[in-house]
N, C-alpha and C positions, 0 to 999 in steps of 0.2 A: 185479527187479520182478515182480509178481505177485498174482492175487487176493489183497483181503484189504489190501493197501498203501496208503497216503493220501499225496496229492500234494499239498505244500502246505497243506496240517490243511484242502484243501475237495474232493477229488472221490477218491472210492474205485473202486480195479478191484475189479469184479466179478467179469470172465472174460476169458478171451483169447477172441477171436475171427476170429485170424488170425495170420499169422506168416510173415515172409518175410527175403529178404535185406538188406533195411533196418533191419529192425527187428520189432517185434508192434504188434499192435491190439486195444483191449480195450474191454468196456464198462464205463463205469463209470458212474457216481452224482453227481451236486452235492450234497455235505450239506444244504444252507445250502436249495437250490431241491427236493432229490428229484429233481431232472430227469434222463434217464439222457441219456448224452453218450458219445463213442467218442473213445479215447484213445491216437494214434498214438504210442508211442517208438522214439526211434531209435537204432540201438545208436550208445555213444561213441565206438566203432571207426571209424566212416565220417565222424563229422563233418570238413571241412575247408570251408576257406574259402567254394569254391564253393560246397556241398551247402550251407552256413549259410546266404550268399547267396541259394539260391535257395528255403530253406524260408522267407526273410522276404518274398521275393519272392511267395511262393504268399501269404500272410498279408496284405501288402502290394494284391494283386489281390482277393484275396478283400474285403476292407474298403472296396472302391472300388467293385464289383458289388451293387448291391442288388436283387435278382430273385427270386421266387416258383421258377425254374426253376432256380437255383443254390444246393447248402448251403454254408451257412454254418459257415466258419471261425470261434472262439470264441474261440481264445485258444494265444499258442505261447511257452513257457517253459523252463526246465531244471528239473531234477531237481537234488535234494542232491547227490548221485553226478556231474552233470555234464551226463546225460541229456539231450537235448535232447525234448521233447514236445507233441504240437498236439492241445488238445480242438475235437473237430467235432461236426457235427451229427448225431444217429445216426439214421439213416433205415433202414426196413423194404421189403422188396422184393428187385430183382435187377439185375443189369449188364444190358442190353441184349446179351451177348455172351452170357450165361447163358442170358436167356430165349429169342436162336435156336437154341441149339444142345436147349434143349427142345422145340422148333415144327418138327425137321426143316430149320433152316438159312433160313428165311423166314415171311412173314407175310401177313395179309392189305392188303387196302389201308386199309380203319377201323381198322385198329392201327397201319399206320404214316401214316397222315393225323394222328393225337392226337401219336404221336411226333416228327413232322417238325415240327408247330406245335409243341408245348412246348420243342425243342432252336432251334427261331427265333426264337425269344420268348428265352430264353435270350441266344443269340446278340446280340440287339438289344440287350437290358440290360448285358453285357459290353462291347461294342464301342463303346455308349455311355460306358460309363465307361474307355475308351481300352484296353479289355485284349484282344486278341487269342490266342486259346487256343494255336493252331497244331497239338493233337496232337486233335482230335476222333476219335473210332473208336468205335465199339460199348462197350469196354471202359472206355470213357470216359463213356458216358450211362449211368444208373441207372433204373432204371422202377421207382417208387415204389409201393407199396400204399398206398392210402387209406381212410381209415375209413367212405368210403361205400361200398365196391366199387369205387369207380375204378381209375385209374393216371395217374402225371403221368411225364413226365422228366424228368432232372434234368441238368444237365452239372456234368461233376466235373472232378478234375484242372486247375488251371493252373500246375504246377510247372511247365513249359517255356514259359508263358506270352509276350506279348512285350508291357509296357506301352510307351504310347508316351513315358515319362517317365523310364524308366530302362532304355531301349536301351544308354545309354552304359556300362554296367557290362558288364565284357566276359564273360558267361555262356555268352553263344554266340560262339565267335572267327569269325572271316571264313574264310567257306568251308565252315563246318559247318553242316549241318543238321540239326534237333531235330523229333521227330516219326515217325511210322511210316508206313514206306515205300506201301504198300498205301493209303493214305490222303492222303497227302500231297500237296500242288497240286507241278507243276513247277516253280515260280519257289522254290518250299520245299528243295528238293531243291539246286536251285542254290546256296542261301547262305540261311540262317535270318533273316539281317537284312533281307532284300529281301522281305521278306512284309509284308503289310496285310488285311483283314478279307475280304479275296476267298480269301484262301487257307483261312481258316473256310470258304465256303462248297462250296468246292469239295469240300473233306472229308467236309463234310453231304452234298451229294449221293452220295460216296461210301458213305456208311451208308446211306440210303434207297435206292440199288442194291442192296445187300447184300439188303436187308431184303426186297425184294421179290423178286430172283434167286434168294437162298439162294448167290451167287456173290459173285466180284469183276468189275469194268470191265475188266481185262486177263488177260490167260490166262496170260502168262509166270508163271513159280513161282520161279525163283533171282533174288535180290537183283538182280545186274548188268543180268539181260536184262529185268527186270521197271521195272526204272529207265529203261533205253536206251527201252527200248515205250512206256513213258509220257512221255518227252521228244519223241517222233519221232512216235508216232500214238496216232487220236483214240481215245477208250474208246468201246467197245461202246455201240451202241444198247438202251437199256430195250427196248424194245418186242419186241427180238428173244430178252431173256433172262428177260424175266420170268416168274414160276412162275403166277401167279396174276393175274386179272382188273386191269386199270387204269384210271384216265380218260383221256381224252384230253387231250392238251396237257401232260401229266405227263413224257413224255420229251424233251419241248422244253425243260422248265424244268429238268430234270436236264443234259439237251445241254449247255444256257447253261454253268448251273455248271460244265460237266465239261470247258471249254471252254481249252484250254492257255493260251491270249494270256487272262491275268487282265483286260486291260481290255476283253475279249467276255462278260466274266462280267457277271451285275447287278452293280449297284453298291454295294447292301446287304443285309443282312439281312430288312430292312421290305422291301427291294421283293421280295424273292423268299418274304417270307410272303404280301402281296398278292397275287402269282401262285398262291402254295399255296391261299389258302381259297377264289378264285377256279375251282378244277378243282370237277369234279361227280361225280358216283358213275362205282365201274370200270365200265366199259364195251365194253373192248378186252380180249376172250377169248385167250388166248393160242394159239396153233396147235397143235395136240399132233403137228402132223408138223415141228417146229422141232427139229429136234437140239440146237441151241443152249438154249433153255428146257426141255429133256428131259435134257440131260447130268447127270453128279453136278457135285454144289457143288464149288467150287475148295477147295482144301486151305487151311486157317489162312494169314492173312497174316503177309509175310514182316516183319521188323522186325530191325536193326544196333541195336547201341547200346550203351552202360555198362555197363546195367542187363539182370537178367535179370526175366521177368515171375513177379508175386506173386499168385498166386491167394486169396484170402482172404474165406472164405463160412462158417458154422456156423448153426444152428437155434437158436432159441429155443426156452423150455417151450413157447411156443401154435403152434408149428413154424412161425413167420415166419420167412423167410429175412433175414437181418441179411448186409448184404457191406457194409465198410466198404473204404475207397481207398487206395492204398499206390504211393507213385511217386519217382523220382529225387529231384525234387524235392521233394517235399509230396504231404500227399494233402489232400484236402477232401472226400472223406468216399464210402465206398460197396465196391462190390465189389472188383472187379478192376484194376488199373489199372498200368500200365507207362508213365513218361514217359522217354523215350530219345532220345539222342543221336547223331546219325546223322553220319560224318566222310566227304565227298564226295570220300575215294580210295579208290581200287580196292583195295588191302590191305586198308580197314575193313568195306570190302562184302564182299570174298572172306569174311571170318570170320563173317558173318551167320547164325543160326539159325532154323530155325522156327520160330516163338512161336504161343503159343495163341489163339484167334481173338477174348481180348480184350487182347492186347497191342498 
């Protein structure tokens, strides 16, 4: 496969614009529309049952999400050769994990106020249509370019997704857990099947720590002890790590979320946007005699799994940054994206790697 190729006499690659252990991602064409479209294939080497499974499964969620804040999956087929392939949406801009590690590792609170509403907005339209993401991270939102100067976000990725309609398909066995560690609610960690849309949020707050730290909620770095910390005690308080100004009432609604007993969490998505557009401008200066919001950023989180992470980024002619998405499962469309499988014994953990901080 290759610039130049026609898939089924309708959508031409153009370029690769990415390439990893799953497979490549290209841009391509719709004859028929001109539309350009990004064209995930996956090498024929990997496909089996599960990985089939769960690219229908991503296809499957996607078709059931109708959201302004999620791209849209197009279309997923094979190749003559056998090839299995998903056209997506091709969107312009950067992973969320791109754009901190260009910002110094955090942001301000007007960038992540637009970000945290358009990933809850997100949230709300998935969960409505019963799809629970479970692997939310940085690596996982996309921040869009807009043809007015804006930026929107977008949630990517639900190759690990968990509908509530086809739990019974054994994707995730008992006992395992799907998702990255650094991100992941407690009850996640425990067994993949015993999550519900609290474990979404719990993640989000994870990313909105991030964003404003330039850190993570726990300080432990290796897999085991970073797992043990987060079952046994509570994540760091906002207010004592943040890098940059906040509102007030902002670390309460993070607290909630970040909150081990999922039934101390809110209860949805809606309500904890309602808490969101309810805060008012930063107003809580950070202490600059805080060792804690004065430290360096924690190092890339840690993340077990299958799969290793696929970076995949290139420039256009007008030097738009194009990242299109690449995951265990699926992709649906954007930068960076790693969906991993996490096995709740201590052998899978011991083998755990660093991964990049948008895995």
């Amino acid at each position: 496969m290759g610039p130049g190729d026609v898939l089924h006499g309708k959508y031409e690659l153009i370029e690769s614009i990415g390439r990893g252990g799953m497979g490549e991602v290209f841009r391509a064409i719709h004859l028929d529309s001109g539309t350009d479209v990004a064209i995930k294939v996956v090498s024929r080497t990997l496909l089996d049952d599960t990985l089939i499974a769960r690219l229908e499964r991503e296809a499957v969620a996607a078709g059931r999400i109708s959201s302004e804040f999620v791209p849209h999956v197009l279309e997923i087929d094979r190749t003559d050769d056998g090839e299995l392939f998903l056209v997506m949406e091709l969107l312009f801009g950067q992973s969320l994990s791109e754009r901190l590690r260009g910002v110094d590792g955090f942001m301000t609170w007007d960038e992540a106020r637009l970000i945290g509403d358009n990933v809850l907005r997100g949230l709300i339209d998935a969960h409505s249509a019963g799809v629970v993401h479970r692997d939310l991270k940085p690596g996982n939102i996309f921040v869009e370019s807009l043809d007015n100067g804006g930026m929107r976000a977008k949630i990517l990725d639900f190759g690990v997704c968990k509908l509530d309609i086809v739990d019974g398909e054994k994707l995730t066995m008992t006992g395992e857990s799907v998702g990255t560690i650094a991100y992941m609610a407690p009850e996640q960690i425990r067994g993949a099947s015993k999550v519900n849309e609290r474990a979404d949020l719990y993640s989000f707050a994870m990313v909105i720590f991030e964003i404003l730290s330039g850190r993570l909620a726990y300080e432990e770095k290796g897999s085991i002890a970073l797992i043990a910390e987060k079952l046994e005690k509570s994540a760091m308080p906002l207010r004592e790590a943040a890098r940059v100004p906040i509102p007030a009432g902002l670390d309460v609604v993070i607290d909630t979320c970040l909150s081990r007993d999922p039934s101390e969490r809110y209860v949805s998505a809606a309500e904890v946007l309602s808490q969101w557009r309810a805060l008012g401008p930063a107003t809580l200066v950070p202490s600059p005699a805080s060792t804690i919001a004065n430290a360096p950023a924690s190092p890339p989180p840690t993340q077990t799994g299958l799969t290793a992470p696929t970076i995949l980024s290139t420039s256009t002619p007008s030097a738009s940054r194009v990242s299109i998405a690449l995951a265990v499962g699926a992709v649906i469309a954007s930068s960076i994206i790693v969906a991993a499988a996490f096995h709740h014994h201590v052998e899978t953990a011991a083998a755990s790697a660093p991964m990049t901080c948008d895995a």
